[in-house]
C-alpha positions in Angstrom: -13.5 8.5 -15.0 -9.8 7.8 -13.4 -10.3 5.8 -10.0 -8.1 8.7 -8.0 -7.7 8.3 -3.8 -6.4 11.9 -2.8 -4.4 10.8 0.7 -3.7 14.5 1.5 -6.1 17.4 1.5 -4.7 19.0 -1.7 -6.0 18.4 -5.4 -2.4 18.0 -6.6 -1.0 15.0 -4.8 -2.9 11.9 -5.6 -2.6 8.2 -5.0 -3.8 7.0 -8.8 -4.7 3.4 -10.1 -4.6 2.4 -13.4 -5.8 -0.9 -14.4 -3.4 -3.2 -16.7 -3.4 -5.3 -19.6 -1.0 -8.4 -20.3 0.8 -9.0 -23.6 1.4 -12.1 -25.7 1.9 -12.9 -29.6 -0.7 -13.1 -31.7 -1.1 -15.0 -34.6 -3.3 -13.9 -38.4 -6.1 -16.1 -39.1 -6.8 -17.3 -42.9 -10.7 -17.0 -43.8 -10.5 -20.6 -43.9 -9.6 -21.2 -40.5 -12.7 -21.7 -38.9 -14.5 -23.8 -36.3 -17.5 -25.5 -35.6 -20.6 -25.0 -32.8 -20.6 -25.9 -29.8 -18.3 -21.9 -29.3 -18.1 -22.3 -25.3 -15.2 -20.4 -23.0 -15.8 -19.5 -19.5 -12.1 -17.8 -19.6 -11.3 -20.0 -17.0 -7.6 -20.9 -18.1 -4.6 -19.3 -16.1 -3.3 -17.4 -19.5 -3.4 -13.6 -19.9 -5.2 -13.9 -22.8 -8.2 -15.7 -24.7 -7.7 -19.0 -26.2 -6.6 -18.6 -30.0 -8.1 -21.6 -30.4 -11.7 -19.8 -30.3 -10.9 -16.0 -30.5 -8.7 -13.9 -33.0 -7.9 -10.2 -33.2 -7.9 -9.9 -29.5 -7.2 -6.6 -27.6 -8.3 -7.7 -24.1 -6.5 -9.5 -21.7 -8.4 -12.2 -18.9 -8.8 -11.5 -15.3 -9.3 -13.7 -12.1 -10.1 -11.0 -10.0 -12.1 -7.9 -11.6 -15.0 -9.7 -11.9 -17.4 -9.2 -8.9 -19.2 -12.9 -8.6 -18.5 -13.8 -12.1 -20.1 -17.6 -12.8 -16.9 -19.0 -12.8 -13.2 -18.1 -12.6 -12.0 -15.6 -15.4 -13.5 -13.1 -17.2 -12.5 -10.9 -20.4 -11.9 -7.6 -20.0 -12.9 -4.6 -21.9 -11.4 -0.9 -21.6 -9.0 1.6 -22.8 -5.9 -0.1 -23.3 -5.1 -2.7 -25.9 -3.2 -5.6 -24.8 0.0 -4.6 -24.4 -0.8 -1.9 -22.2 -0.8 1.3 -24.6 -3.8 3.9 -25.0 -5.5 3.3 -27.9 -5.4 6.8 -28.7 -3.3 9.1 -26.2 -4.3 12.2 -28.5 -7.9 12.3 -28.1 -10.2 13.0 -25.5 -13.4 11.5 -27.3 -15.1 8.1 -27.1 -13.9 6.0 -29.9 -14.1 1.4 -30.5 -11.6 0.7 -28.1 -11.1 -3.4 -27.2 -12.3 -5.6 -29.3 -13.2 -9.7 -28.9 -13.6 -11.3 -32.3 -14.8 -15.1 -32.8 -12.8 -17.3 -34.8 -14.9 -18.3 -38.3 -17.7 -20.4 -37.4 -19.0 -22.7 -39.9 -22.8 -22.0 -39.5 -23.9 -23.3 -43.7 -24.3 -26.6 -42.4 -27.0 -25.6 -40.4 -30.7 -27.4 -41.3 -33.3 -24.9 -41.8 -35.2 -26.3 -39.4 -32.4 -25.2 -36.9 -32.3 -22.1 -37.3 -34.5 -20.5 -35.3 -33.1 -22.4 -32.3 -29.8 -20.8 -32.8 -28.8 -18.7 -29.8 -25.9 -17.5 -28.2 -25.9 -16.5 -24.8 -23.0 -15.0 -21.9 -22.8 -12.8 -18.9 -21.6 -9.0 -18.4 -21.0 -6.8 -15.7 -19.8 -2.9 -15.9 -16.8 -1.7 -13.1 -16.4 -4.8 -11.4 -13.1 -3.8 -9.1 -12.4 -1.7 -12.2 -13.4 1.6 -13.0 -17.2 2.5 -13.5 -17.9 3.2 -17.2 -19.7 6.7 -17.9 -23.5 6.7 -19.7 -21.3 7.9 -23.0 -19.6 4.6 -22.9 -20.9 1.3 -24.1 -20.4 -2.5 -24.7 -21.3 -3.5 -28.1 -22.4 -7.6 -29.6 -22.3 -7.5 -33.0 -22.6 -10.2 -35.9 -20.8 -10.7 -39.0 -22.8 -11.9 -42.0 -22.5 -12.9 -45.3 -22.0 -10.0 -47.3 -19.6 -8.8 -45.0 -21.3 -6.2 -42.6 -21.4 -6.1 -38.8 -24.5 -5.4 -37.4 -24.8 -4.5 -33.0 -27.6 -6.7 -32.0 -26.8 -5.8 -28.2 -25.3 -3.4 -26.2 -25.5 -1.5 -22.7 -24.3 1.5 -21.5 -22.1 2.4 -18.8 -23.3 4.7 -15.6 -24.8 3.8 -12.0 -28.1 2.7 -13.4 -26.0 -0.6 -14.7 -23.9 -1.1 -11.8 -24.4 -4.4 -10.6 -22.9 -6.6 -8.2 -24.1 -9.7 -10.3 -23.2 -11.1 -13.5 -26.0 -10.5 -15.8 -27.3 -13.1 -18.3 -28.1 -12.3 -22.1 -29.7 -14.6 -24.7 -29.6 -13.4 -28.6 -31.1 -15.4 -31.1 -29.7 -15.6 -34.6 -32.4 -14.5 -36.2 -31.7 -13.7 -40.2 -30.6 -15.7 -43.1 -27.6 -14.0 -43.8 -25.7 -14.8 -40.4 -25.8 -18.5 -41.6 -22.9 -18.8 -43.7 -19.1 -20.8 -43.4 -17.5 -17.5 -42.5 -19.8 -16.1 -39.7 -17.9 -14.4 -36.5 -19.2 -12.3 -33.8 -17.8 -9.9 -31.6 -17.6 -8.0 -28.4 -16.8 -3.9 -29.1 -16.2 -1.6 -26.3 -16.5 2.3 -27.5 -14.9 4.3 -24.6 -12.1 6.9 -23.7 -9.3 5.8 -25.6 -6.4 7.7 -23.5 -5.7 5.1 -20.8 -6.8 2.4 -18.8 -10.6 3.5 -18.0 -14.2 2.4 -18.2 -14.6 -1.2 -17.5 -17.0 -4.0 -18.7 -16.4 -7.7 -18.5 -17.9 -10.5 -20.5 -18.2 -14.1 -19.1 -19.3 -17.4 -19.7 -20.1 -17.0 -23.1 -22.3 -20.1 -25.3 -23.2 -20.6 -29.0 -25.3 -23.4 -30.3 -28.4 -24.9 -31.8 -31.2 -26.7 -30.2 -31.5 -23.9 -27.6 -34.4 -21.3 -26.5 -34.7 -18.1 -24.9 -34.9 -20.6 -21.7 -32.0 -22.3 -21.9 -30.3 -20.4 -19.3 -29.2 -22.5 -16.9 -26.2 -24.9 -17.5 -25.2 -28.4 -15.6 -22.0 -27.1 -14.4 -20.6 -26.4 -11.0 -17.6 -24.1 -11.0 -15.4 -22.2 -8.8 -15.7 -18.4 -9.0 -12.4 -17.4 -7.1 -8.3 -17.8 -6.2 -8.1 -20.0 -2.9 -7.4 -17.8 -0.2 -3.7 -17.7 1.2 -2.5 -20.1 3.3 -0.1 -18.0 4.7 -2.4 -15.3 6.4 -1.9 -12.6 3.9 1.6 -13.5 2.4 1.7 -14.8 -1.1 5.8 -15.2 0.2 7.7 -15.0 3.2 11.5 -15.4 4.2 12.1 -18.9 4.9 14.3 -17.9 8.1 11.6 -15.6 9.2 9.1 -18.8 8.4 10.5 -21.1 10.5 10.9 -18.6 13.8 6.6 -19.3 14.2 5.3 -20.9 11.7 2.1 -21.4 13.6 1.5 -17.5 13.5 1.7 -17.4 9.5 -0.5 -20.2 9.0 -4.4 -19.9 8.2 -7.0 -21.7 6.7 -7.7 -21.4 2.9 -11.5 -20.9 1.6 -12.3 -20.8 -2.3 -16.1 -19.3 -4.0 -18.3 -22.0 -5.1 -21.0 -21.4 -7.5 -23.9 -24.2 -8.6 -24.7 -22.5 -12.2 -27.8 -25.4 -12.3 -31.1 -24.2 -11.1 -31.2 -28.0 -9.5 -30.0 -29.2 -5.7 -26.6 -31.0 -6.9 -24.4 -32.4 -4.0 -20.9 -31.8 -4.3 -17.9 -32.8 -2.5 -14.6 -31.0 -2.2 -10.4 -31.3 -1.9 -7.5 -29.4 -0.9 -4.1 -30.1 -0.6 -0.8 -28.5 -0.1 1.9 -29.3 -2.7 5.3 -29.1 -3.2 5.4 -27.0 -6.6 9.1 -28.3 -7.5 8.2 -31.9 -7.9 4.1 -32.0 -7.5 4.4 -34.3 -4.1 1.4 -33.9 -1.7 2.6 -32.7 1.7 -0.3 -32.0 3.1 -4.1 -32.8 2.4 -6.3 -30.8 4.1 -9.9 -32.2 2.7 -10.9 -35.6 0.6 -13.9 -35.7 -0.5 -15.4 -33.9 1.8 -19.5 -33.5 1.8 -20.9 -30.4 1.1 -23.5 -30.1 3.9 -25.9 -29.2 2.7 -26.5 -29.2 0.1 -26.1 -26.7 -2.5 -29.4 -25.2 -4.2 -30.3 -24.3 -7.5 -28.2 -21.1 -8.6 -27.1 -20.8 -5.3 -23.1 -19.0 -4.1 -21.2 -21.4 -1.3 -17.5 -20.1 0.1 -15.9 -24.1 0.8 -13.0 -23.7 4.2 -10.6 -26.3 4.2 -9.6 -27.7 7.7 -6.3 -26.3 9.0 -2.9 -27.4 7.4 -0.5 -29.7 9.9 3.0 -28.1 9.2 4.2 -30.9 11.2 4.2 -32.2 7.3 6.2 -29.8 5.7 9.9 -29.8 4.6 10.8 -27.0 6.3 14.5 -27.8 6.6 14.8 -27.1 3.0 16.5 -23.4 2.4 13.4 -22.6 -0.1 9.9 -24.1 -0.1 7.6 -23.4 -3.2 4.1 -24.8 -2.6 0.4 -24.6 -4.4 -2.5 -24.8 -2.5 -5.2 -26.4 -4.7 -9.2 -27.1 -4.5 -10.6 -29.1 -6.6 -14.4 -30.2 -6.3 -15.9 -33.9 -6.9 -19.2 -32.7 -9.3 -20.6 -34.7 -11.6 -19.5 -32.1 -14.3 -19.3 -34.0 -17.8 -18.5 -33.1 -21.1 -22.0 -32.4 -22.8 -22.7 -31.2 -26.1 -18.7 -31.1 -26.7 -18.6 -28.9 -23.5 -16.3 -29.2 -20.8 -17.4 -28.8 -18.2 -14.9 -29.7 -15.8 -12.6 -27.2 -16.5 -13.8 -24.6 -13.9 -13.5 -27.2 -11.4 -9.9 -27.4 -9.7 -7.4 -24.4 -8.5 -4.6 -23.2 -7.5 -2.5 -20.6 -5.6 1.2 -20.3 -5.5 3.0 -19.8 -2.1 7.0 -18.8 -1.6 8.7 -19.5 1.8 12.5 -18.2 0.3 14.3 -15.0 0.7 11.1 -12.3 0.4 8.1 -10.9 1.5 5.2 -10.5 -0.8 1.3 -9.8 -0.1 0.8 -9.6 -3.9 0.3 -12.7 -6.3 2.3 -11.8 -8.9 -0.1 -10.3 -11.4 -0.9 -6.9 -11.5 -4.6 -5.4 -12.5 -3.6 -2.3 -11.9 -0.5 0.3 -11.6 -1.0 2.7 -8.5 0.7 6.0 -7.5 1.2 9.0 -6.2 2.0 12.0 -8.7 3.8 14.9 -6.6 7.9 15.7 -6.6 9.3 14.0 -3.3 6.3 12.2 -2.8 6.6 8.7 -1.0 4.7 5.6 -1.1 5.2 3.3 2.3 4.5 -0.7 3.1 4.2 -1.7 6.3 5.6 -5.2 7.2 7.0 -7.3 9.8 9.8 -9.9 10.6 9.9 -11.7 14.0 13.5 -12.8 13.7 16.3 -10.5 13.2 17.6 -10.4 9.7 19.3 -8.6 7.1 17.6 -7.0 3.9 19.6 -7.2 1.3 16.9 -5.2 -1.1 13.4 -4.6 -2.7 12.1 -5.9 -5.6 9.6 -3.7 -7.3 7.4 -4.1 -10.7 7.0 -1.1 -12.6 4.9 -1.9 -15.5 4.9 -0.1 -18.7 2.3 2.5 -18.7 2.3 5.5 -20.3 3.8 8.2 -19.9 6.8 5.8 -19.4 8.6 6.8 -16.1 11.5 5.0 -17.2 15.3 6.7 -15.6 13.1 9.0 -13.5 15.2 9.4 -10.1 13.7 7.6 -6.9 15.0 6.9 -3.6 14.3 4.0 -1.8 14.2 3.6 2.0 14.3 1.2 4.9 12.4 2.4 8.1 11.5 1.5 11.4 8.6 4.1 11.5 7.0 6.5 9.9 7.1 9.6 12.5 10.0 11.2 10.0 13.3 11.6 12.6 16.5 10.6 11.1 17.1 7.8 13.5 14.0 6.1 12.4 15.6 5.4 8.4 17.4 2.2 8.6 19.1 2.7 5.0 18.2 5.3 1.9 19.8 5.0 -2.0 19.0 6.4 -4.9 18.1 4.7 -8.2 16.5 4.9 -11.3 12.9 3.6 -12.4 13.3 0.6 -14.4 10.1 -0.4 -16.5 10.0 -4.2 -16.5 10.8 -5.4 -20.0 7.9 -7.9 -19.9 4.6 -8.6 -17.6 4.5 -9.0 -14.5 8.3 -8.8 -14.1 10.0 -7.7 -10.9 13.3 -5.5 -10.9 15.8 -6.2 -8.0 17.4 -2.5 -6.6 19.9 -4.1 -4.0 21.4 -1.8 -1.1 25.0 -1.4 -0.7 25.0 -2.7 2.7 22.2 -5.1 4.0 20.0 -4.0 6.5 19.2 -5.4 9.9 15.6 -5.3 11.0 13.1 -6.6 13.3 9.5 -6.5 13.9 7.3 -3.8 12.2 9.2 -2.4 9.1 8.6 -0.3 6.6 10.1 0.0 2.7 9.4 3.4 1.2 9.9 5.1 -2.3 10.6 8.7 -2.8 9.8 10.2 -6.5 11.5 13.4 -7.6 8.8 14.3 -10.6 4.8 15.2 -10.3 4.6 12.9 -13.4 2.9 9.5 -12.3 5.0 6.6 -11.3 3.0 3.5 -11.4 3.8 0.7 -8.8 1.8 -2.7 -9.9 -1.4 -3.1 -7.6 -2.5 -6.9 -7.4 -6.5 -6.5 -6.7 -6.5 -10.1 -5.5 -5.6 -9.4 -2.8 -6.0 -6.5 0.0 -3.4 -4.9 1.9 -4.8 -1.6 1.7 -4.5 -0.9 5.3 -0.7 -1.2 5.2 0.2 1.5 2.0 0.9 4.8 3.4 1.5 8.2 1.5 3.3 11.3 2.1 2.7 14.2 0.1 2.7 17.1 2.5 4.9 16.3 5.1 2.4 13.7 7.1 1.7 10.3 6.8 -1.2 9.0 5.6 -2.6 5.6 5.9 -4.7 4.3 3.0 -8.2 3.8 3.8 -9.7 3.9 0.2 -7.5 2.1 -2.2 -8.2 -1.9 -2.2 -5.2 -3.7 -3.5 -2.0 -5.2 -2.4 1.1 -3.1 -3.9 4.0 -5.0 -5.6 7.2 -4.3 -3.5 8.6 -6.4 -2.2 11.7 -6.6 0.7 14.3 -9.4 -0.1 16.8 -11.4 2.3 19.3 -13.6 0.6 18.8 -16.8 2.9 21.3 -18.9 0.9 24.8 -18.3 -0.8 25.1 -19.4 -4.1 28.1 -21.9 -4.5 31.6 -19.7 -5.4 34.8 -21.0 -6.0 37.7 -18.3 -6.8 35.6 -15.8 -9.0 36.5 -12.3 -8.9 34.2 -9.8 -6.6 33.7 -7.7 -9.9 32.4 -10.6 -12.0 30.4 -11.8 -8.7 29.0 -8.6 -8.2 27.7 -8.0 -12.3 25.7 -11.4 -11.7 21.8 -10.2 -12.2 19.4 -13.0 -12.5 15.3 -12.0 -12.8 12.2 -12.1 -12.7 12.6 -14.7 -10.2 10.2 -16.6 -9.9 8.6 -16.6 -13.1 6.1 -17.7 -15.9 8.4 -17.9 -18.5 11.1 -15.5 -19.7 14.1 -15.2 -17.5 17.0 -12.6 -18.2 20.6 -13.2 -17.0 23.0 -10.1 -16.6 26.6 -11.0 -15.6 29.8 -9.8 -17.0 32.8 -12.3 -18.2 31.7 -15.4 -18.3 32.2 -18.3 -20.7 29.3 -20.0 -20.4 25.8 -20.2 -18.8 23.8 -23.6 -18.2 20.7 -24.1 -17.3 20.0 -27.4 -15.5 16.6 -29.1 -13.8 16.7 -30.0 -10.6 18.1 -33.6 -10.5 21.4 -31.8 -12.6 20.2 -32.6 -16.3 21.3 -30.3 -18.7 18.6 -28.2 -20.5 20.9 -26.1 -22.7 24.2 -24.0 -22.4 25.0 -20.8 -23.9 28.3 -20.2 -24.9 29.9 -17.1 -24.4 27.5 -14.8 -23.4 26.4 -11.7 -23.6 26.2 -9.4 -20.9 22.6 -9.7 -20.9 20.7 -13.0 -22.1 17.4 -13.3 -22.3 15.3 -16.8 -23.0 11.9 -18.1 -22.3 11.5 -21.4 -20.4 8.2 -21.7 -22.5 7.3 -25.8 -22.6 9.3 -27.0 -19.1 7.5 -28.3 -16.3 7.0 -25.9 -13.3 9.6 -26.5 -10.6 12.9 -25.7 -9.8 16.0 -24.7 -11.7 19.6 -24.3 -11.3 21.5 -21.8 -13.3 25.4 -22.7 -13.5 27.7 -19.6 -14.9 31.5 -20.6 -15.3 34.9 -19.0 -15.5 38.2 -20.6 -15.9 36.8 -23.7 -14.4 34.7 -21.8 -11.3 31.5 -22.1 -11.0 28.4 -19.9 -9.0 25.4 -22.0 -9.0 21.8 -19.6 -8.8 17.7 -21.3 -8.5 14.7 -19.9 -10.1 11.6 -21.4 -9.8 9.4 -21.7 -13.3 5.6 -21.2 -12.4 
């Protein structure tokens, strides 16, 4: 069932999520690549997908923030979609094996018969989390691969209410027949659902295969986090430097992360956080050391840590950008046991902009919302204490079918939403550009900047009842500032959780220019910015394009470039970089920040 919030009192105009998946190259496994017990992943690493080190033939993607109490941070999810986004089958309307999770080979013939039978593997699920509920017809499948070559479902559980759960549930399997125990045994997580979009969700967490355990062995000597550190910034995963620095005090709040003791023992713990400066990893501000966890936690038992108030008496704030990370990390005891590590769970992070935009979003999308009705608008509600001038808004459109890609929208700068022509601050049309990779924001500029002050909104008319997907970040909610017109009225949101992914931008810097033409100037298009790893340069004329690091060392140059180059930063520290494009000796200088 599609998760649809009707914001009007008519069937036809709808605000519609749609969950996401992330993409990322895949490698083919030989028979002979295999691996040996302990199999252990919590899906705790920041990557979109699972570790190739464990998994192959992977059509999920990982999520820090579908998964409702998970045990710790991450969790694989399974629906409709494969990994790069598409239906599995647009055509059909039945329930079909949609995602699929398959273990690497597992060398299991060196197991002593006496060993068998203690053999189990173990790991946590949940249906919907802040998905979509999956329907009684839809299922979660564990199955087994054995030696003559046959997968056999030794699990599975159905989708519908009576399933729902706001906890992580445990399951233990033993292995319990001859033929799983052979040098090429695998095992696998199968979802059988809709296959026409992004619908019906389970997650799987936390999952553990060994020998020498029992059907009690369900309790592990690990103490984890279980979710992103809050934002320091009150709501704002960015915010305009200039706009930053008129009261800072009133952006500022205190950061809290989820704790979760996964022993069924009392285990102290003690906890850090600290602001950073994510171009060059220096400490500006530690808001806990080793602080005591009073008291102490129990057996199984869920803790939300605060940190004490940050002092941004510490902070560069004369700088003209300031990138930070606001990390927890927790003082455990956790150990590597049994070749498990379990430390991994046990620091994070959260990236902060103060530069030229606002954003309540963190940068990853779970979902695509929209609103599917010709001249439809979707709204964002923000606000600048200082006067200053919007040069544009930065939007992701990720690619979900049907592809809205050249469809005609309008996008608007208001000061209210009561609909008289003096309220619209600035209106141009454009065209929907589907980001050409995940996560990637595309920059619409305005012919003339904009000035505003205080509340403000940033709106987008459609001009087709096909869907437009804007990306929603679930991490975080900013619900109560998305507002929908679809019959003349606002409405404000009241049912969708979710933070949408526009974003209003204000150049607070001018890049260095010496005697370049205005044309050339003006075909200079650098994006996404920030990002993760690919970064695309559009610009018209130039002979060269360096990029450097931030002390001035030269990474590489491309000579005579295209009008659109395209490279991944894939292997370079995080941090700041300067991109240098020349012309008959002049030279306009551009950051982006690698996270």
């Amino acid at each position: 069932m599609m998760l649809t919030v009707a914001l009007a009192a008519i069937a036809q105009a709808q605000l519609t999520v749609r969950p996401l998946a992330s993409a990322s190259n895949q490698r083919t496994l030989a028979e002979n690549d295999t691996i040996n017990l302990p199999f252990w992943d919590d899906f705790s690493a920041n990557t979109p997908l699972p570790d190739s080190a464990r998994w192959q033939g992977i059509d999920t993607r990982l999520s820090r923030t579908l998964g409702i109490r998970p045990p710790s941070i991450g969790v694989a999810v399974f629906d409709g979609i494969t990994f790069s986004g598409a239906p599995h089958n647009p055509s059909t309307q039945f329930v079909g094996p949609a995602d699929s999770l398959t273990s690497k080979y597992i060398d299991l013939s060196n197991i002593a018969e006496s060993q068998k039978a203690s053999t189990w593997i173990s790991f946590f699920w949940q249906i919907e989390g802040n998905g979509e509920i999956p329907e009684t017809e839809d299922s979660l499948r564990l199955q087994f691969y054995d030696a003559e070559g046959n997968w056999s479902t030794v699990w599975s559980i159905i989708g519908g209410l009576d399933n729902q759960k706001d906890d992580f549930e445990q399951v233990l399997i033993q292995l319990n027949r001859q033929e799983y125990f052979h040098s090429g045994f695998r095992f696998r997580f199968q979802s059988f659902n809709r296959l026409t979009g992004p619908f019906d969700t389970f997650l799987i967490d936390y999952v553990y295969l060994n020998q020498g355990r029992s059907i009690l062995d369900n309790i592990y000597f690990d103490r984890a986090l279980t979710s992103l550190p809050s934002y320091t910034l009150d709501g704002y995963s960015g915010i305009p430097m200039k706009q930053f620095r008129s009261n800072p005090q009133s952006f500022v709040t205190t950061p809290f992360v989820g704790f979760f003791n996964l022993d069924n023992q009392i285990q102290p713990i003690e906890y850090n956080a600290f602001i950073s400066n994510a171009s060059n990893g220096e400490i500006i501000d530690v808001l806990n050391s080793q602080t005591v966890v009073n008291p102490v936690p129990e057996g199984l038992e869920r803790r939300v840590f605060v940190a004490n108030p940050p002092s941004i008496s510490s902070w560069p704030l004369e700088q003209d950008s300031l990138f930070l990370n606001t990390t927890f990390f927790i003082t455990s005891g956790d150990d590597i046991i049994n070749g498990i590590n379990y430390r991994v769970n046990d620091t994070i992070h959260t990236s902060l902009a103060l530069h030229d935009y606002y954003a309540y979003d963190d940068g990853t999308a779970e979902f695509a919302a929209g609103i599917n009705q010709s001249r439809g608008q979707l709204a964002l509600q923000y606000f600048a204490p200082e006067r200053d001038f919007l040069t544009g808004i930065d939007i992701y459109f990720p690619q979900i079918f049907p592809l809205s890609n050249g469809q005609a929208i309008e996008l608007q700068v208001m000061t209210d939403l009561t609909g008289e022509v003096g309220t619209i601050l600035a209106k141009q049309s454009f065209s929907v550009q589907n980001s050409g990779a995940v996560d990637e924001f595309v920059s619409y500029r305005f012919e003339a900047p904009v000035l505003v002050q205080d509340t403000f909104f940033i709106s987008m008319v459609q001009f087709t009842d096909n869907f437009i997907g804007i990306g929603l970040d679930k991490n975080t909610d900013t619900g109560d500032r998305i507002y929908a017109n679809v019959i003349g009225e606002w409405e404000q949101n009241t049912r969708v959780s979710g933070s949408l992914m526009m974003r209003p931008k204000f150049e607070v810097t001018t890049p260095t220019v010496t005697g370049l033409p205005l044309e050339v100037l003006e075909s200079i298009n650098i994006y996404p910015n920030p990002t993760h790893d690919l970064i695309t340069i559009q610009s018209q004329g130039f002979e060269n394009i360096t990029l450097l690091n931030i002390t001035g060392q030269e990474i590489f140059k491309i000579e005579s470039p295209s009008y659109l180059e395209t490279f991944s930063l894939s292997g370079l520290p995080t941090g700041m970089y300067l991109v240098k494009l020349s012309l008959n000796q002049h030279v306009t200088t551009h950051k982006i920040l690698l996270r």
